[in-house]
N, C-alpha and C positions, 0 to 999 in steps of 0.2 A: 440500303436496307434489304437488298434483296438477299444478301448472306444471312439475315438474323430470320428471315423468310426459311430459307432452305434449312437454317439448322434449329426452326422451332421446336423439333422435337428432342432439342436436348434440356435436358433435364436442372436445379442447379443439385438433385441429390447425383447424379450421373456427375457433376464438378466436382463434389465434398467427396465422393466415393475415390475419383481419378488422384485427386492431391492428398488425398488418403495413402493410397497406393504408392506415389511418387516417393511420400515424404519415409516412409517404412519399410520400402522396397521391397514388398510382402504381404500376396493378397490374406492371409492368416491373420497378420499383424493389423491390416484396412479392417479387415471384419470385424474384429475384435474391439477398435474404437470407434466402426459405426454404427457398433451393436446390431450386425446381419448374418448372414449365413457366409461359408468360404464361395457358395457356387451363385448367390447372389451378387457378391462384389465385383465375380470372375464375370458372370453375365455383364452388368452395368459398363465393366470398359469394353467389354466386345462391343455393345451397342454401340457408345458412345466412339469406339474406332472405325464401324460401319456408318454413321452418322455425319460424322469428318471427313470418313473417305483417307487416313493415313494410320499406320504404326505408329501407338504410343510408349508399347517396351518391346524391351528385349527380353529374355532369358540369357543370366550370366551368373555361373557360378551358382545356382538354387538360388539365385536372387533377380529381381526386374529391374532394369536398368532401364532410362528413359531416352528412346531414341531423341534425335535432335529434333525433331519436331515435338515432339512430349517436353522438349527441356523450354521450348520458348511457350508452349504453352501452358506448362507451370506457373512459369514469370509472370505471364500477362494475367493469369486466372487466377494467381493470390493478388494482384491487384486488384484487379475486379472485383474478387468476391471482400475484400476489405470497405472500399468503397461503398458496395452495396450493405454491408452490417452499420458501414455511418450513415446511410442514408434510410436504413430501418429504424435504426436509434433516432432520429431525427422527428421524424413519421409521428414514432410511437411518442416521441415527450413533447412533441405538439400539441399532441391530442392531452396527454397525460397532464402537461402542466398548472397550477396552481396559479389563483390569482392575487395569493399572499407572497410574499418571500420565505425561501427557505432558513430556518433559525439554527444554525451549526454553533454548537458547543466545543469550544476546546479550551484544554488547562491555561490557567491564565497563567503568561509569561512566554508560552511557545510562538513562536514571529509567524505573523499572517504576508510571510513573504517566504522564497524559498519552497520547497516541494508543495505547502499547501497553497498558494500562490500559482503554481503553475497546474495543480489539480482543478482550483474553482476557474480560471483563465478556458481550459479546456472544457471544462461544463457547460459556461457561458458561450464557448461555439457551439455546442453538440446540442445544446437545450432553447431550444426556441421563446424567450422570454423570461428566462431563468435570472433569477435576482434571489441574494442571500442576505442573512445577516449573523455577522459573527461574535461570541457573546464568552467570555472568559469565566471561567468555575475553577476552586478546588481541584483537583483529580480526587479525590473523595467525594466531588457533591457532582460531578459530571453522571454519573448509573442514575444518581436520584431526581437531577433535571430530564434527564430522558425521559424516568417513567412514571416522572408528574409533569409532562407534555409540557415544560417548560422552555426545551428546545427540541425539535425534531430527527437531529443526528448525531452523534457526539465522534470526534477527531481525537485517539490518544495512541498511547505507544503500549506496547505489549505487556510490561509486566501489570497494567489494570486488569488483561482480559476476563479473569476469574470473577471482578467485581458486576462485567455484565453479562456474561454468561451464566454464571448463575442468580442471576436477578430477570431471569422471564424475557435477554436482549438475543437477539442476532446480531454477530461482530463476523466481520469480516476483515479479512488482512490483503493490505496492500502491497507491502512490502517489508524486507527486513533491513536490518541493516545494524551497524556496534553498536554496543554499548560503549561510551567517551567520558572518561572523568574529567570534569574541570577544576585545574589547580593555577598557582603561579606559577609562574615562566621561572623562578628560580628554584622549585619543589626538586628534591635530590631526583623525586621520579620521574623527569624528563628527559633524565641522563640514560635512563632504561631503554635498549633497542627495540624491547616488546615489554608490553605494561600486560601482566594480569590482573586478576581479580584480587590474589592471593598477597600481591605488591602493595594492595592498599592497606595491610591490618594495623600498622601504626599509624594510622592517618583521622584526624577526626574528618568525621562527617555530617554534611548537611543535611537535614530533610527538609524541604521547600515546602511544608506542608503544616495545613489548624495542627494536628496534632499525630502520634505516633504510632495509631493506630489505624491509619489509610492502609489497605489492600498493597496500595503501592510499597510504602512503606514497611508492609508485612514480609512481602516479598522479597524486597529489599534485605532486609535483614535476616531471610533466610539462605539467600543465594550466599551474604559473606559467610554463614554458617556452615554451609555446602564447602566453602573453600577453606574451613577451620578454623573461623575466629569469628568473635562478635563484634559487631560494628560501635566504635564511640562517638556518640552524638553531640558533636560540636556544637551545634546553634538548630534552633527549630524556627523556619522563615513562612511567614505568609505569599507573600510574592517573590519569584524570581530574579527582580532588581537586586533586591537585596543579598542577594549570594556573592554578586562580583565584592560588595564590602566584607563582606565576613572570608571570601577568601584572597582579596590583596592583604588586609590588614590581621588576619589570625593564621591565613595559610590552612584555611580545611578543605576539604575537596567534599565537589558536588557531582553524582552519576546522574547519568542522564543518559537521556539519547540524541546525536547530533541536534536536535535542529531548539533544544532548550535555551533559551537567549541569554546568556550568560557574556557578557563582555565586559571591556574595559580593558585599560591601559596595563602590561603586567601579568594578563590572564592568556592561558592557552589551554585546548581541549584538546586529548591525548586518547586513541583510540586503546579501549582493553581487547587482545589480542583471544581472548577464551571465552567470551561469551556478548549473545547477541538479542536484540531488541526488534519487535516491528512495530511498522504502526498501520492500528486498527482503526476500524469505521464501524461505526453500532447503531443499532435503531431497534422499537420495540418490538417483539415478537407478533404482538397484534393491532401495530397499525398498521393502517389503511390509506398512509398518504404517499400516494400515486410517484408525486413530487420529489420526495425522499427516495421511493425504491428508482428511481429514474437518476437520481442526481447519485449513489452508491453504482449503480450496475456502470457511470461510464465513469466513475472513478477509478472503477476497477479496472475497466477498458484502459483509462493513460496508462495505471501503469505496466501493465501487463506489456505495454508497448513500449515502456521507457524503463523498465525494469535495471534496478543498478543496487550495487552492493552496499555501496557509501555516498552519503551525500553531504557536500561541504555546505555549513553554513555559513554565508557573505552577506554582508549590506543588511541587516537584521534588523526589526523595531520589537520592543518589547508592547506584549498591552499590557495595558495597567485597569483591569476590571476588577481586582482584587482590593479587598480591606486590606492598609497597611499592617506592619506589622505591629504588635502589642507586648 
């Protein structure tokens, strides 16, 4: 202890400023993202090398290089200062959390395994007594459960986001990732090295949805519009089960985004190479549950640390919350 003794008077903005400068190699550049002055930034590592007692740059080339003692103390001080944000987060949702469960909406059909599986796993560390319950809607009735307080957060993919963005929501993006048509394994378009959007125009299509006038679906049929043709609507499905029969047995193809549970014997999803999806997290503009902005800020947190382009869906269960089809 007597080291953390002698170097009490470092700072951890004197740390944010140092790995500032490390990662940018450019006191200009450190100022810049910790919103300070050039000769603020230039002061905090002088201190912080008077403090230490060693050289943290060089000057090479109009650029700061980090001596070797600056390079192990990088390492160790982006662990550190990681550590210390879980263990803030921690703190904060102890305090923060709810003696109810948290109620998360998501489109029924998409598998409560896979990316959202490893998102609520990671909550359930990070959240001190943190319990959920997951509840399948529409993606047409998900904006309207939110903001009749039916559920507290809703879980969907990008092409909704218009529905709660302009419905009075805060949506936040986690990640992106393709757009994947699912067809049969014998469809000519498998034979394609790269599948566009524009490959699908003679193809019917599904919409897994009450009816044809979802946001999603708005969208939907503007984007083939974009690519010069209008969509033919094979089959109109309440729940996603039902797509693996309408497309082994009619052969129409259902978009989506990877983690839509589409299976069965004969089915394969086939990533479109021009155009891309993410998936969002929403909650209302004016609530106040503590719970919710807690269980969003360290979703965000996974993925930002697990951040990936595509994600394969394996081992998948469907829910079945939804009214069968009619």
């Amino acid at each position: 202890m007597q080291y953390l003794n002698y170097f009490s008077k470092l700072t951890i903005q004197q740390i944010l400023v140092f790995l500032a400068v490390a990662e940018h190699e450019s006191i200009s550049k450190a100022a810049e993202k910790c919103h300070m002055t050039h000769s603020a930034v230039s002061k905090n590592v002088q201190n912080m090398e008077y403090i230490l007692g060693v050289s943290l740059f060089i000057r090479h080339r109009q650029r700061l290089k980090l001596t070797p003692a600056g390079k192990m103390l990088r390492t160790e001080l982006q662990s550190t200062m990681q550590g210390l944000e879980q263990v803030f987060m921690r703190a904060s949702a102890t305090q923060k959390v709810e003696m109810y469960p948290l109620v998360i909406g998501i489109p029924s059909g998409i598998s409560v395994t896979g990316y959202l599986q490893e998102t609520l796993e990671y909550c359930s560390e990070m959240i001190a007594g943190f319990d959920y319950i997951i509840e399948g809607y529409y993606y047409s009735e998900l904006p309207q459960k939110l903001m009749g307080d039916t559920i507290d957060v809703a879980i969907s993919f990008g092409l909704d986001r218009n529905s709660y963005e302009s419905g009075g929501m805060l949506c936040e993006e986690l990640f992106t990732c393709p757009l994947v048509a699912y067809m049969r394994e014998d469809d000519p378009l498998t034979a394609l090295p790269k599948l566009t959007f524009r490959d699908l125009h003679a193809s019917d299509f599904i919409f897994p949805y009450s009816s044809v006038g979802s946001t999603y679906s708005e969208l939907l049929i503007s984007t083939c519009r974009e690519h010069g043709f209008t969509p033919r609507i094979g089959r109109l499905i309440n729940t996603i089960s039902y797509a693996s029969i309408n497309i082994r047995q009619r052969g129409q193809i259902l978009v989506g985004d990877p983690f839509t549970a589409v299976f069965g014997e004969g089915i394969i999803a086939k990533e479109l190479s021009d155009e891309e999806t993410s998936i969002l997290i929403a909650r209302k503009k004016t609530d106040v549950n503590s719970l919710a902005d807690t269980f969003i800020q360290c979703a965000q947190q996974y993925w930002s640390n697990h951040r990936r382009s595509a994600v394969t869906n394996k081992d998948c269960s469907i829910t079945e919350q939804c009214v069968d089809e009619t």
